[in-house]
VEXDREN-2710 file (C-alpha; in Angstrom, 1 decimal):
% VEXDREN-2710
k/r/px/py/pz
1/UNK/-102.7/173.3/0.0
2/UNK/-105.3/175.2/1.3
3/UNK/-104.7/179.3/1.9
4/UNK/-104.3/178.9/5.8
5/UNK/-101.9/176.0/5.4
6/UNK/-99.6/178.7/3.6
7/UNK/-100.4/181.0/5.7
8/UNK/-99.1/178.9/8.8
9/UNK/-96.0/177.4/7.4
10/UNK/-95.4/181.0/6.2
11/UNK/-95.6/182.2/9.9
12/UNK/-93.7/179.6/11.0
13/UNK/-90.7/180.1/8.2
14/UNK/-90.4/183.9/9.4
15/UNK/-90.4/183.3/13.3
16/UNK/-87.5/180.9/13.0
17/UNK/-83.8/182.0/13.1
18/UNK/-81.1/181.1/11.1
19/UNK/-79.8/178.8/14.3
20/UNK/-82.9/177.3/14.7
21/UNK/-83.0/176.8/11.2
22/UNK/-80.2/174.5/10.9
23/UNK/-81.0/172.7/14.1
24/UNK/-84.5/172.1/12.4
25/UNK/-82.7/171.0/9.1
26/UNK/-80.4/168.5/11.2
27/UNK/-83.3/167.3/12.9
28/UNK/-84.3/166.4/9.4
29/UNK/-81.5/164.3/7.8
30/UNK/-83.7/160.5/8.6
31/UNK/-86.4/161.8/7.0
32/UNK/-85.3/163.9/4.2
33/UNK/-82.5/162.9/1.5
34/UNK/-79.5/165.3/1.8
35/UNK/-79.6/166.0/-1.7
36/UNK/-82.8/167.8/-0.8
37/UNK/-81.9/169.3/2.6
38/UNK/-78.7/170.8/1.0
39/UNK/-81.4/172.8/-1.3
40/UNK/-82.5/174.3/2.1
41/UNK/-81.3/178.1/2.3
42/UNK/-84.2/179.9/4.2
43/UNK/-86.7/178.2/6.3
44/UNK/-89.7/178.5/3.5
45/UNK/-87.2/176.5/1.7
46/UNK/-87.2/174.0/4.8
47/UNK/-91.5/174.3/4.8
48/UNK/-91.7/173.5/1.2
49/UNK/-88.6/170.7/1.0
50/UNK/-90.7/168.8/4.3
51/UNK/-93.7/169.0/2.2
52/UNK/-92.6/167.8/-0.5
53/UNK/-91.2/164.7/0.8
54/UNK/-94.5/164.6/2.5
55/UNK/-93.0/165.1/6.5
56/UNK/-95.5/167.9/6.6
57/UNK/-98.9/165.8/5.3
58/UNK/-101.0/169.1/4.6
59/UNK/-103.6/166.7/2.9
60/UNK/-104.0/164.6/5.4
61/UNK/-103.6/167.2/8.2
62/UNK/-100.6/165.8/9.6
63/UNK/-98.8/168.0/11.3
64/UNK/-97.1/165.8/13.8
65/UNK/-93.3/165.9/12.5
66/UNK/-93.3/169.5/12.0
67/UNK/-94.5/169.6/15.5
68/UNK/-91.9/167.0/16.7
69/UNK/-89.3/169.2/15.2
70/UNK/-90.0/172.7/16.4
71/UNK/-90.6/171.1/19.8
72/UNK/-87.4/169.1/19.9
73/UNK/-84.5/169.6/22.8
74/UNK/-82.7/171.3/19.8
75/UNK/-85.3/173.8/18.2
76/UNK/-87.0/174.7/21.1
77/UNK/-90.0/176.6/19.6
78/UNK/-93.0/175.4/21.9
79/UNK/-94.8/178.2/21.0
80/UNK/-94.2/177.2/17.3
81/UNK/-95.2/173.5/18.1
82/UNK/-98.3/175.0/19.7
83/UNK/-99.5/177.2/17.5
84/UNK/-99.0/174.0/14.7
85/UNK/-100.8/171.5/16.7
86/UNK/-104.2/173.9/17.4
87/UNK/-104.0/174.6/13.6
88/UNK/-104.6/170.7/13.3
89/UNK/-106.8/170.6/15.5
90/UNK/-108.7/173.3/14.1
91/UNK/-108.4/171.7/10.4
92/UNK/-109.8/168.6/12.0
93/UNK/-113.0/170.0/13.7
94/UNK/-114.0/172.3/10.6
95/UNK/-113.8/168.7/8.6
END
């Protein structure tokens, strides 16, 4: 994971409550076993667990999920979802 990756699931993990936490870990449960989502504590916890089962595809630059799920009716962190989506976007026109 490249050094701005971290640095913007980092972000992300600190500007999201503990509420919007577990709505973002609910959001979750069809694409991440529960034996890993009851690992989740803090929200890096969340950014690392959704990397590791590969929801968050730094490698491939694919954000869409972890956009999905901060922009959901439940979230609600557009700002999050946009801040996310230009960093793709950015990825993908420095490539």
């Amino acid at each position: 994971m490249t050094s701005e990756s971290r640095l913007l699931l980092g972000t992300v993990a600190r500007k999201l409550d503990q509420t919007e936490l577990i709505a973002a870990v609910f959001l979750c449960r069809d694409r991440v076993p529960a034996d890993q989502l009851e690992k989740v504590k803090t929200a890096f916890d969340l950014m690392d667990v959704l990397e590791g089962q590969k929801v968050i595809d730094v490698a491939n630059n694919d954000w869409h999920h972890l956009v999905e799920i901060l922009d959901s009716r439940v979230v609600r962190r557009k700002d999050l979802a946009k801040l996310v989506s230009a960093f793709g976007e950015w990825l993908s026109s420095c490539s």
